[in-house]
C-alpha positions as CSV (number, residue, x, y, z in Angstrom):
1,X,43.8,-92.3,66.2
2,X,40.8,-94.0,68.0
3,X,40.3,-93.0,71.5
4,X,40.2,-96.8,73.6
5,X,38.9,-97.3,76.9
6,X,40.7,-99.2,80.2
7,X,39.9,-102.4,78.4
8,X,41.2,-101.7,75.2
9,X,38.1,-101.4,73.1
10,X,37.0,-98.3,71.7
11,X,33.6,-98.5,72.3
12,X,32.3,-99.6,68.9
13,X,32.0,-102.9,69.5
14,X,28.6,-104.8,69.9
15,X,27.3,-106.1,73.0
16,X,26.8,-109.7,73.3
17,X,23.3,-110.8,72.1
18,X,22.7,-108.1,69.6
19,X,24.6,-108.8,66.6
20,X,22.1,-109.1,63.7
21,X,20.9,-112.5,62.7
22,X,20.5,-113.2,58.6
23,X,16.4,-113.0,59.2
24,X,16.5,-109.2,60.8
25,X,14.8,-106.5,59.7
26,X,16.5,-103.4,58.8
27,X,15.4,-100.3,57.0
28,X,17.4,-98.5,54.3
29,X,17.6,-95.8,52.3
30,X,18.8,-96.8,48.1
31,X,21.4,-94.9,46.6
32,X,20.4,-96.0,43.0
33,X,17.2,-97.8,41.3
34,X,16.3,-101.1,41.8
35,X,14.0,-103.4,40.7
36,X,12.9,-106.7,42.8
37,X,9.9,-108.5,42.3
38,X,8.5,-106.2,39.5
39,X,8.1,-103.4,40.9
40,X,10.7,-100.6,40.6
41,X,12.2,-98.7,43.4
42,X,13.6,-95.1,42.7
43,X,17.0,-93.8,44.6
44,X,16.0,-92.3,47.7
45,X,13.0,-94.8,48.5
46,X,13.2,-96.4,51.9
47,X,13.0,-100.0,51.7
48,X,12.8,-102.7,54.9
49,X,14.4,-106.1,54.3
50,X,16.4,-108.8,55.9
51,X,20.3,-108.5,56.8
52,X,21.0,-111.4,54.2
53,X,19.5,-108.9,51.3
54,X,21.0,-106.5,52.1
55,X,24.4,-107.7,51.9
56,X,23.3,-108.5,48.2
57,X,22.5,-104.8,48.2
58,X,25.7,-103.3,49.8
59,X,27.9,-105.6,47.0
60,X,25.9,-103.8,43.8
61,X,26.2,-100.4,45.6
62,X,22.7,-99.4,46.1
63,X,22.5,-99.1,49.1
């Protein structure tokens, strides 16, 4: 069971103003190889790109 405050919420929830937008950066961490762009990228390589890639990302389960 999740432990909720007064209001209900349990404290997860983002604050107003900081979701992230489609054109933020993020860094991660792969899971598995991937390739973009012609050059190769080995599991365990850090790798900053936008929210909207990695979406694409989270689907194919690299990241």
């Amino acid at each position: 069971m999740t432990d909720k405050t007064a209001t209900g919420k349990t404290g997860t929830e983002a604050k107003p103003g900081t979701e992230a937008k489609p054109t933020d950066s993020v860094s991660v961490k792969l899971r598995k190889a991937h390739r973009h762009g012609g050059k190769e990228y080995a599991a365990g390589d850090s790798l900053t790109l936008e929210v909207r890639q990695l979406d694409r990302l989270k689907k194919a389960g690299k990241v």
